[in-house]
N, C-alpha and C positions, 0 to 999 in steps of 0.2 A: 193683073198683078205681075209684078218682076219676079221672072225664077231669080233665085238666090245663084250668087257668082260665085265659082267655086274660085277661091285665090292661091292654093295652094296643093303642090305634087306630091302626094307622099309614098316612097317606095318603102316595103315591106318585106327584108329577106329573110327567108324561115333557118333555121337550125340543120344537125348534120341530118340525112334521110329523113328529114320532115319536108312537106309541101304547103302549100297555100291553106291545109284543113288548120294549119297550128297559126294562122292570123287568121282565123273568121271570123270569131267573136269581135275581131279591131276592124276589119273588113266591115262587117254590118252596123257597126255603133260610129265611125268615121265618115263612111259611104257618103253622105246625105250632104256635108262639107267640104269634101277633099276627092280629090280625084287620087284614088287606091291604087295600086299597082303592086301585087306581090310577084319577086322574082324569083326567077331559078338558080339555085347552083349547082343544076347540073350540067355536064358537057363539057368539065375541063378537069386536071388534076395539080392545078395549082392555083392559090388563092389571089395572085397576079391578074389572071387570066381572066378569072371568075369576077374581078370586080371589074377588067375590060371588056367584058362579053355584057355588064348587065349597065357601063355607063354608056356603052354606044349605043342602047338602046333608049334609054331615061330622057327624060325633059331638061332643057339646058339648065334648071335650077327646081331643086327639090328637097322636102323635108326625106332623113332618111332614118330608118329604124332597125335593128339587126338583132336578133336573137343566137346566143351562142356563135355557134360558128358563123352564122349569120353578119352579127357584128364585129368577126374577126374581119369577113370580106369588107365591111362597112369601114374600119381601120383604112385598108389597101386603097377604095375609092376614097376618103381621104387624103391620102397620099398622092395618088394619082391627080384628080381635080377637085381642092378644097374650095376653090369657086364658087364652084357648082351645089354646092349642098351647103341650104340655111341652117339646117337645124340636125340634132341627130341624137338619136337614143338609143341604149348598148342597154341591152337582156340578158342578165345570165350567164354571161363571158368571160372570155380570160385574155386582153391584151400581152400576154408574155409568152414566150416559143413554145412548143410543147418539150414538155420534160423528157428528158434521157431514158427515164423509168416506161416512158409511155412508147419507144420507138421497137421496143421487143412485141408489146400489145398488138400493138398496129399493124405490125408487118406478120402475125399470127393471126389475129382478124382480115388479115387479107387475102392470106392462104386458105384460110376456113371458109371464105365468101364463094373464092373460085372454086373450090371445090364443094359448092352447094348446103353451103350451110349457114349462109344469112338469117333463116327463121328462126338457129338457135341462137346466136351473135345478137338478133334483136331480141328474142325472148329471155335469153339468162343472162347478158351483159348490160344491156343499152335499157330496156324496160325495168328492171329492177333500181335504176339509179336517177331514174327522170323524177320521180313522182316523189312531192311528202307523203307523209305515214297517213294523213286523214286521205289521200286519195290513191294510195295504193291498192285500194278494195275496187275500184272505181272501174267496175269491168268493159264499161265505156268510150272511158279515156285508154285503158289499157287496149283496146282492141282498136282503137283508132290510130294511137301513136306504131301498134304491129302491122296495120295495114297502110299506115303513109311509109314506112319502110320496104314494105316486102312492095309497095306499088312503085317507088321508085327503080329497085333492084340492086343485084349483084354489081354491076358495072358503075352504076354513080357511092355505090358503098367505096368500091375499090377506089374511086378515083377523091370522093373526098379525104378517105381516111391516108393518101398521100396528098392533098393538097395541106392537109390537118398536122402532118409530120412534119410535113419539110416548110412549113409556115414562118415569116421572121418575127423576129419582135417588135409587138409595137411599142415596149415601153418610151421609146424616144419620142413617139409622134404621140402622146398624151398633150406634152404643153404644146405643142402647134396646134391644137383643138381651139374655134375662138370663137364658132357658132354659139349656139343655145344647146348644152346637152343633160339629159337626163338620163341617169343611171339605174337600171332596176335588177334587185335580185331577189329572188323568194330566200325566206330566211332558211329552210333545209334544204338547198341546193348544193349536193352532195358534188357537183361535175366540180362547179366554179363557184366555190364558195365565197358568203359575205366579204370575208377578209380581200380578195382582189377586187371586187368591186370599190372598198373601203380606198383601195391602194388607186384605182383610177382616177376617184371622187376628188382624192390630194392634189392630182397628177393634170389635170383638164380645170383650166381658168372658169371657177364659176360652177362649176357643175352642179348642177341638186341629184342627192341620190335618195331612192328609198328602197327600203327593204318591204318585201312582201311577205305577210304574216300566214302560214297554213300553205305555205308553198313552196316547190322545190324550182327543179329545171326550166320545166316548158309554164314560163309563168302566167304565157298567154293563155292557155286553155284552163290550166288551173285555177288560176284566178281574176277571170276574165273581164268582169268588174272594177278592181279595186285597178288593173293593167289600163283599161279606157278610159280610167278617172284622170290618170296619171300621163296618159298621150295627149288625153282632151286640151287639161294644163300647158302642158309643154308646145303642142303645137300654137297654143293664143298668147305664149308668153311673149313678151318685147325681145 
């Protein structure tokens, strides 16, 4: 018998202080097809940097998929070399600068980081606004997404939350999008709500977007299902 030919690369980059745990479910349900790669974003403190740090490493051509801040760096490596990347799918996100209102947060969360205080930053800010209401009980998820933070650390907290500020906008580089891409957002995703994905959906030739029902932020682990029905698609579409 012929092993089955894998044809296709797909990189996988997680959100702010999440790791590889927040693509396993896509990890495990992909694996057997595509050759999986989840990247880092940590080691740098701008999202320039972070998308050159993880295309020197990638396949000269690959599907790419980005969660939250994830898919902001996936923006950047479009910018950088749209060549290179067939296809691409944005989670959860916000193509637009971060807001004015956000740049006093950020730079108090960064103060509270270095002086030791990340486990409350991820316990009273960051965990309270990931999750819808049916899985906020979910003491599981909740101790998963506290420990891919507190594992990452202080140092990559500090370094995304200015890679996160001083970020540009991508709303220009929507229509230079010309791959295959699909859009997903959980319908109570408090971060980056429906309405800007609604606004990229407009903005990117072609795009299919769907909304995910009983689900906020991290839509990969919450709705880990209805998310691999929706990659499976996208990655065999023409």
């Amino acid at each position: 018998m012929v092993d089955c030919i894998r044809s296709t690369d797909l990189l996988l980059i997680p959100g702010m202080m999440c790791d590889e745990r927040l693509w396993q479910p896509q990890v495990d349900a992909l694996s057997s097809k595509y050759r999986v790669q989840v990247c880092s974003i940590a080691g740098a403190d701008s999202i320039e940097e972070l998308a050159r740090h993880i295309l020197a490493k990638a396949p000269p051509t690959f599907a790419l998929a980005g969660l939250s801040m994830g898919a902001i760096v996936a923006f950047e490596m479009w910018r950088q070399a749209p060549e290179r990347i067939e296809r691409l799918a944005l989670l959860d996100t916000n193509h637009r600068a971060d807001a004015p209102e956000r740049f006093a947060i950020r730079n108090r969360q960064i103060e509270q980081a270095q002086s030791g205080q990340l486990k409350q930053i991820l316990s009273d800010e960051l965990k309270p606004n990931y999750l819808a209401e049916v899985n906020k009980s979910n003491a599981a998820m909740l101790e998963q997404v506290l420990m891919m933070g507190l594992d990452l650390g202080e140092a990559v907290f500090v370094q995304q939350s200015v890679a996160l500020r001083d970020r540009c906008d991508s709303t220009a580089t929507l229509a230079s999008i010309h791959c295959p891409v699909v859009i997903v957002c959980g319908s109570e995703d408090q971060l980056c709500p429906v309405s800007l994905h609604q606004t990229m959906a407009q903005g990117i030739r072609h795009a299919k977007l769907h909304i995910v029902q009983n689900c906020g932020h991290l839509s990969t682990i919450e709705q880990p299902e209805a998310v691999n029905t929706i990659l499976h698609q996208w990655l065999q579409a023409a």
